[in-house]
N, C-alpha and C positions, 0 to 999 in steps of 0.2 A: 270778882267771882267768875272761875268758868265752869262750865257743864258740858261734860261730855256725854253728846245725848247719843250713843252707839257703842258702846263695847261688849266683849263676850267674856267677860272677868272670870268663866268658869272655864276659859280658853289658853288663858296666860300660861306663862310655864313658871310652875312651883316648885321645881327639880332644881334649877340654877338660877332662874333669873330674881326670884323672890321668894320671900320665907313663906309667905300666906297671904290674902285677900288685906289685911291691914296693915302691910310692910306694902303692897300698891296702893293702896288708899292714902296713905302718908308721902310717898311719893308726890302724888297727884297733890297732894294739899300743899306742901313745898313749892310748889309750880300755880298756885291762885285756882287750882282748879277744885271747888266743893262740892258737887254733886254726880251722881252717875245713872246711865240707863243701861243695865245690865241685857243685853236680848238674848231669847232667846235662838235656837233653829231646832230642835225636837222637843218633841212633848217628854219624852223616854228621858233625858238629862233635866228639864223643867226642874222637877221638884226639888233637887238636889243642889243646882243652882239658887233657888231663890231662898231653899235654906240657908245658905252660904251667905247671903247679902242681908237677910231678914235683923243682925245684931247691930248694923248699919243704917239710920233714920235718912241719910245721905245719899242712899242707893234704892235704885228703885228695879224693878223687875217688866219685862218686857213677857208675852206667851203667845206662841207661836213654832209655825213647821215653816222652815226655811224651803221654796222650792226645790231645791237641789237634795233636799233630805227625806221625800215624801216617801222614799220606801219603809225608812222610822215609822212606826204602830203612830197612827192618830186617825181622827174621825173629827168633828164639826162637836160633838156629845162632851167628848172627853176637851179639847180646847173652852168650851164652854166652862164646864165646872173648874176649869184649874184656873182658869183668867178673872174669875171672880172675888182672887185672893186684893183683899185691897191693899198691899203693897205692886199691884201689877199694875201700871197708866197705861199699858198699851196690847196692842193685840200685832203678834207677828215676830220676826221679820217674817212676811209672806208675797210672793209679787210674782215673777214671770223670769224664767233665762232661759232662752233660745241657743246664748252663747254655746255653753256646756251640754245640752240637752235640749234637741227639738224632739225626740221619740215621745217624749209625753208631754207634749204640750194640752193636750186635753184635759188630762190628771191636774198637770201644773196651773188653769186656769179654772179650774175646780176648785181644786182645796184654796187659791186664791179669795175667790164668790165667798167659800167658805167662811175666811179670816172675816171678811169687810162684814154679814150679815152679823157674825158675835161681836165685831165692833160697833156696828149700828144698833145692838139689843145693849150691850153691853155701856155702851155709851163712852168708848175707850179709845183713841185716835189709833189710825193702823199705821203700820212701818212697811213701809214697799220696797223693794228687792226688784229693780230692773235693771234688764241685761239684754243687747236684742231683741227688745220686745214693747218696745214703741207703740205700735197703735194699740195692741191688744193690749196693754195696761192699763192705757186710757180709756178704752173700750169699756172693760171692764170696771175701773173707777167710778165714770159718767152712770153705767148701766144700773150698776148697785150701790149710786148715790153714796159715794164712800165722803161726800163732800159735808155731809147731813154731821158727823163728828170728827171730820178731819184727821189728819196724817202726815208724813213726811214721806219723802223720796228719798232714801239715805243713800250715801256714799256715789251720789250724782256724779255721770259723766257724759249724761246724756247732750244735745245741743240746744241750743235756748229756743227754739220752736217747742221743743218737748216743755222746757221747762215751763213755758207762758201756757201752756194747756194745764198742764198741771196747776200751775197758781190759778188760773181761771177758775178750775174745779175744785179751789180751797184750801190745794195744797202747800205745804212747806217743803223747803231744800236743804237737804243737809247736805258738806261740804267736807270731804276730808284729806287725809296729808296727797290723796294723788296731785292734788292742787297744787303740790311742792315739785312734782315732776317734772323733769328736764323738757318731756316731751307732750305736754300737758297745756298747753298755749289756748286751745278751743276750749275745755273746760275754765281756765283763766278770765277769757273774755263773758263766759256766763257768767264766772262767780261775780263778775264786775255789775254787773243788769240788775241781779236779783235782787225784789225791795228788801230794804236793812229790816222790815218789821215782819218779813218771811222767811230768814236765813238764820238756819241750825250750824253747826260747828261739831265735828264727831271724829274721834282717831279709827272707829272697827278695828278696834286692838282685839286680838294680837298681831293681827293681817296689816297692810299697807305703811307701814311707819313714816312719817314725810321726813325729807332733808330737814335735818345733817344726822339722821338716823337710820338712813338706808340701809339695806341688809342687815337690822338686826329684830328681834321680835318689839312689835307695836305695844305700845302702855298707855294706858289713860294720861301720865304726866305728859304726854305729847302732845296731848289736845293745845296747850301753850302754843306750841309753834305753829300749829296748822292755825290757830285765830292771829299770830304776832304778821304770819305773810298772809292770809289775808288782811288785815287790818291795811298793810304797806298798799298790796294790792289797790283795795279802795279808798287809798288814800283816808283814811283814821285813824285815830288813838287806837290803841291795844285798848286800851284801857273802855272808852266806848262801844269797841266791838263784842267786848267781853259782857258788859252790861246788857245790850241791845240781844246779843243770842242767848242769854241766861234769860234775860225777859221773856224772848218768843218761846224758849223750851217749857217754863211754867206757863204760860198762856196756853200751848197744844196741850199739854201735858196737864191738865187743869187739876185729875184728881193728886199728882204727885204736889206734895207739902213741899215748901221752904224749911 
């Protein structure tokens, strides 16, 4: 069994690459893969999204304003009442990028606060989105005790000083196809470090697809190949790597069902 704990399934492309949400979902099960963490990145597509997933006991829903998207209608009010749908385990994606946007870095460590206090009421692990933004994510993690219901770092390509701060403060790593990257060698040597009962597995499909799928739109059925090279990576069975990151996704992820 895999779990692909990061996709934006209301993201895919339904025009050509797939008929609907259960022509990918069938895919993804052809490939060992049986559950999904749908995220969000606005409030505005939210609802729409997790009606889409709600006819699926397999898929789960993420709520959240992606930094990069804060000019999207949201407030701290409205995430509140929509994250308390209890098909939603998680609060976010929300975090910090500097990469794309330093102009509002104030905004973006705001509505961050934001996320982690309705996941601290809410009692729902947060999804962090770092980019360039190294101390101030930690900063802000430590400050607003984001450690109190835990999280993940998705789509890590941070260096393993970041990540050992982060596991300190409770955190999980999730790990996805850049790890396939030619040019990818330093994230490599972290995905090697990080302990086996802290390490998520995620495609962020439709975005990053790993080798031997480069240049084409990312799917949850790829989460396979991003756990098969890790697996080689750290020397394991596929077959254990698959076990051990399905485990830690339902351990964070407490209120999502089996």
């Amino acid at each position: 069994m895999l779990v692909d704990s990061h996709c934006h399934l209301d993201r895919l492309d339904y025009d050509k690459k797939h008929h609907d949400l259960a022509d990918v979902l069938h895919k993804a099960g052809q490939r060992g893969v049986s559950h999904f963490l749908s995220v969000s990145v606005t409030l505005e597509a939210f609802p729409a999204m997790l009606t889409s997933v709600l006819p699926y006991p397999n898929v789960f829903a993420s709520c959240g304003v992606h930094p990069l998207d804060l000019e999207s209608p949201w407030s701290g009010e409205l995430l509140r009442e929509l994250a308390v749908h209890p098909r939603v385990v998680a609060i976010g994606e929300t975090g910090l990028d500097y990469y794309y946007s330093t102009e509002n870095k104030a905004e973006q460590q705001h509505a961050f606060r934001e996320h982690i206090r309705v996941s601290r009421e809410l009692k729902k692990p947060v999804i962090v989105h770092t980019r360039d933004a190294k101390a101030d994510t930690l900063a802000i993690l430590r400050e607003e005790q984001a450690g109190e219901v835990g999280g993940v770092l998705h789509c890590f390509t941070e260096d393993w000083a970041m990540a050992k701060d982060a596991l300190d403060l409770g955190m999980y790593i999730s790990i996805s196809g850049i790890v396939t990257f030619r040019n990818a060698d330093a994230l490599r040597e972290v995905t090697r470090q990080i302990p086996v009962d802290r390490l998520l597995i995620e495609t962020d499909s439709p975005y990053l697809a790993p080798v031997p799928h480069r240049g084409h739109q990312n799917e949850p059925a790829y989460v396979a190949d991003v756990a098969k090279f890790i697996a080689e990576l750290r020397g394991v069975s596929a077959e254990s790597l698959a076990e051990q990151t399905s485990e830690n996704f339902f351990r964070l992820f407490a209120q999502a069902q089996r």
